[in-house]
C-alpha positions as CSV (number, residue, x, y, z in Angstrom):
1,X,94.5,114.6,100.4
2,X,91.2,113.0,101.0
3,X,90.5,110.3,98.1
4,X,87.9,111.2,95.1
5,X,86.2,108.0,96.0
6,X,85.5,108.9,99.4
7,X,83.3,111.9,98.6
8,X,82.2,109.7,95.7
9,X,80.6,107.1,98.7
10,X,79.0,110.3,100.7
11,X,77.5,111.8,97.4
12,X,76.2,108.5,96.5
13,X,74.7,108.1,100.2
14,X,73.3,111.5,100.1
15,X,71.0,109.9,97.3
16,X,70.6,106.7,98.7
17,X,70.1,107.2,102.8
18,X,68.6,104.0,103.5
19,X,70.1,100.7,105.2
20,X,69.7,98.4,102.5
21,X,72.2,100.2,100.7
22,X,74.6,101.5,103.4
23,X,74.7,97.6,104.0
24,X,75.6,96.0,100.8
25,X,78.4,99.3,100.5
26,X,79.7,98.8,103.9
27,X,83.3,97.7,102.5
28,X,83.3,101.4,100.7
29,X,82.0,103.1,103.6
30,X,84.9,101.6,105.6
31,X,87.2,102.7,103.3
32,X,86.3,106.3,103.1
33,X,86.3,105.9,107.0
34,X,89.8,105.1,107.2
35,X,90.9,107.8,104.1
36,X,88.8,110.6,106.5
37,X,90.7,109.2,109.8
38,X,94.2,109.1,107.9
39,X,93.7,113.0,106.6
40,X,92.9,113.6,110.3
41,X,95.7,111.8,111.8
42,X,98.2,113.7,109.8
43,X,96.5,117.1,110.6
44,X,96.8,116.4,114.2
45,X,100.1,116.0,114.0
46,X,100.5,119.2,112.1
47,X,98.6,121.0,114.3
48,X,100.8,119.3,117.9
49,X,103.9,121.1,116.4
50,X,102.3,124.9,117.2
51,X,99.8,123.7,119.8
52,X,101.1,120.9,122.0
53,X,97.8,120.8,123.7
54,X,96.6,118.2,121.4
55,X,97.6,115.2,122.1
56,X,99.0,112.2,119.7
57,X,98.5,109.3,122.3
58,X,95.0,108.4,121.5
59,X,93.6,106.8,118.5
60,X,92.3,109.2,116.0
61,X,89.2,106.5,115.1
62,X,87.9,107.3,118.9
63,X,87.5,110.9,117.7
64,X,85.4,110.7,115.4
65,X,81.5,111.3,115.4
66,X,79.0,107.7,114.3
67,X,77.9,108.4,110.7
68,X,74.4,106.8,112.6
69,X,72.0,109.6,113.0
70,X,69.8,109.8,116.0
71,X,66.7,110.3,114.5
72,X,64.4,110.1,117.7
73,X,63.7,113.7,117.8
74,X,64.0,114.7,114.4
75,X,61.7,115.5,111.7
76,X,64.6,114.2,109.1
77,X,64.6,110.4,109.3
78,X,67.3,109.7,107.0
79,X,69.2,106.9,109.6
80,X,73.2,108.0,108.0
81,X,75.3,111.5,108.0
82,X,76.8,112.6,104.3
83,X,79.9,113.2,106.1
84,X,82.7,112.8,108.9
85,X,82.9,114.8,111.7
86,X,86.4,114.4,113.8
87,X,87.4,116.2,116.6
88,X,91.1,117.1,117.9
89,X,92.1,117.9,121.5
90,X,93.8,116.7,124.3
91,X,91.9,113.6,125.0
92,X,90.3,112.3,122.1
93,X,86.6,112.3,123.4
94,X,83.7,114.0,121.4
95,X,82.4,114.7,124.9
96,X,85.0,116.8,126.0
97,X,84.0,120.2,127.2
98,X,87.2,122.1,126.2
99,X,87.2,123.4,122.9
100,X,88.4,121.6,120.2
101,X,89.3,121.6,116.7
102,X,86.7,119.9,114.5
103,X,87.1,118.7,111.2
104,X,83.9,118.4,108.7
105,X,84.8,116.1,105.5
106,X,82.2,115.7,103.2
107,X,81.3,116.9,99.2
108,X,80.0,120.2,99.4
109,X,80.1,120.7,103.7
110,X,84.2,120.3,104.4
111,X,85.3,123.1,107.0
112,X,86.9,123.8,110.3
113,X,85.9,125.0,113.0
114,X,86.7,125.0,117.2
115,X,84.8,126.6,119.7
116,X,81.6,125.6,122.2
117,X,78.5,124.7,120.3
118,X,75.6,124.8,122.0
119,X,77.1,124.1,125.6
120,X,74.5,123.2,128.8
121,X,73.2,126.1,130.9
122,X,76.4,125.6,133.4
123,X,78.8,126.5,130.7
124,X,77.1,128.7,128.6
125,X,76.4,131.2,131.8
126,X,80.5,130.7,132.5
127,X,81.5,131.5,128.6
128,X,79.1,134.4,128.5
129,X,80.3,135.8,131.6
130,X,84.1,135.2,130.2
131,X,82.6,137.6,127.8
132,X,81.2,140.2,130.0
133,X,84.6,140.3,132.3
134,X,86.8,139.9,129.6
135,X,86.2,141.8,126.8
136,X,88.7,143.4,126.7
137,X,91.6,140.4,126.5
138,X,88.8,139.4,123.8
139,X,89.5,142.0,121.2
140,X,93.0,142.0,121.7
141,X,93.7,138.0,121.7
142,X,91.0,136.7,119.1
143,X,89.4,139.7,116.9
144,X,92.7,141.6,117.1
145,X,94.5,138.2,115.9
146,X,95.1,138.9,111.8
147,X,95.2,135.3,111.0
148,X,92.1,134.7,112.7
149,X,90.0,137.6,111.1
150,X,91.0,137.0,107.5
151,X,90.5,133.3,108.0
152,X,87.4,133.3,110.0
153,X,86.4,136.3,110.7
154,X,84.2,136.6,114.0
155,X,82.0,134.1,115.7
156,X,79.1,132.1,113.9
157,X,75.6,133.6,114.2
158,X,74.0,131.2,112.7
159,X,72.5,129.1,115.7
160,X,69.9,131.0,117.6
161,X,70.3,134.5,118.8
162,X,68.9,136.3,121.8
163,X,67.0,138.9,120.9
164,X,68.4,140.7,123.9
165,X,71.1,141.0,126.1
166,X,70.5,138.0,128.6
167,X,69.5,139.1,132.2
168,X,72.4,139.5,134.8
169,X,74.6,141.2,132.2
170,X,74.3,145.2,131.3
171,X,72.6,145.9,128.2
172,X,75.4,148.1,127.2
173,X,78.0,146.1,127.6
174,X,80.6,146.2,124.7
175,X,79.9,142.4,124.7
176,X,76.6,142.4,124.1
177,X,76.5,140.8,120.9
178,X,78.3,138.0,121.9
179,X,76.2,137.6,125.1
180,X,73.2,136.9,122.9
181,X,74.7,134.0,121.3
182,X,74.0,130.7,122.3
183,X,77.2,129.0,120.6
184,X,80.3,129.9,120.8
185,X,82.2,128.9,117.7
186,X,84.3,129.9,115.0
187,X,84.9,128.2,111.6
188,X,85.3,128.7,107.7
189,X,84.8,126.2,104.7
190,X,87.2,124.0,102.7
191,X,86.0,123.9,98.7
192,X,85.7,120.3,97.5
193,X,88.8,121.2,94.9
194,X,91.2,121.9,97.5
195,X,89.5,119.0,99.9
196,X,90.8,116.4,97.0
197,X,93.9,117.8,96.1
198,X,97.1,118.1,97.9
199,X,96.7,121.5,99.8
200,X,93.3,120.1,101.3
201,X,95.8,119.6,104.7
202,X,97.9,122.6,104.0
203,X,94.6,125.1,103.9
204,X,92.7,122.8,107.1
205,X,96.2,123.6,108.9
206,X,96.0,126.9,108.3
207,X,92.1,127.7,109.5
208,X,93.3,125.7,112.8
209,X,96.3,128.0,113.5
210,X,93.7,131.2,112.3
211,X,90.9,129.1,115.3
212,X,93.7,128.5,118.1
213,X,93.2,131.9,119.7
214,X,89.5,131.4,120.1
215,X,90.3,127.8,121.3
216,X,92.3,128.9,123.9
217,X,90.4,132.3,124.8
218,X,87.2,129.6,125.4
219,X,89.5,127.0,127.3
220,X,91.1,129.7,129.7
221,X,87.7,130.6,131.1
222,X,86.4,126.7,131.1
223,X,89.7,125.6,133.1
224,X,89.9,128.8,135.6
225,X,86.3,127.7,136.2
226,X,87.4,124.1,136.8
């Protein structure tokens, strides 16, 4: 389970986002590091016993996202994230262009998710045309999985939306609502309760398991293009 203190430390540096502070707290931001890394370790090798794909050779620390915002093109100045962002895949790298699982821990904003978000013009043409061509293996493998639609339920809409089918692709296509998206993702919340108790890595299992069909729908399409 993740530690009480830990989300204590993110709450606190929700309400204090300035350096002076991270600073003289770094000792208790280093330990809530290591509790979110530890809780991610063990998920990953929970999730390697049904999806081998992920590998346990690599330090989990290299996984996981600075907490140092990069606040050069963004109105929000605020110089630290209120939470840890890890990823899990076969190599460790946040740069990796397979689709991943990715674990959020922070008060209020834990979840899981896996999928493409907001992939360069390359791979977004190559996952929308996965789309287009493969519809059909679509509705069988990921919205006709049962785990996945109770657990997650569809693909996220909330990054931008075409307002129209993208040119190239037929504007009746049984796809076309996925054509319009932009990201490609899937991914459903953790409540702080469960998060600090001892099912937090029993219910994060479970979304992964509900994700791996996506995941792997996304990755087929990435690597046949590779």
């Amino acid at each position: 389970m993740i530690a009480k203190s830990t989300f204590e430390f993110l709450s606190e540096l929700r309400d204090n986002n300035y350096r002076e502070w991270f600073n003289a707290n770094k000792a208790r931001y280093e330990a809530a590091r290591d509790d979110a890394i530890a809780f991610a370790e063990q998920l990953r090798e929970e999730i390697h016993a049904f999806d081998p794909e992920i590998a346990l050779d690599y330090p989990v620390k290299r996984s996981m996202f600075r907490i140092y915002r990069d606040t050069r093109f963004s109105r929000n100045k605020d110089p630290y994230k209120t939470h840890f962002g890890i990823v899990l895949n076969d190599n460790g790298s946040v740069k990796n262009p397979l689709a991943s699982y990715y674990i959020n821990i922070g008060p209020g904003d834990s979840y899981v998710a896996s999928g493409c978000y907001c992939p360069d013009p390359q791979l977004l043409k190559l996952l929308r045309d996965a789309f287009d061509l493969d519809w059909e293996l679509f509705e069988e493998e990921v919205l006709g999985d049962k785990m996945f639609m109770k657990y997650i339920g569809g693909l996220s809409r909330e990054e931008r939306m075409l307002k129209r089918v993208p040119n190239g692709y037929p504007k009746d296509s049984p796809a076309a609502e996925y054509l319009k998206l932009t990201s490609f993702y899937g991914y459903a919340n953790i409540d702080d309760r469960t998060m600090l108790g001892p099912d937090g890595i029993k219910k994060a299992l479970t979304l992964c398991h509900a994700l791996r069909p996506l995941k792997e729908f996304l990755n087929r399409a990435i690597r046949y293009d590779g």
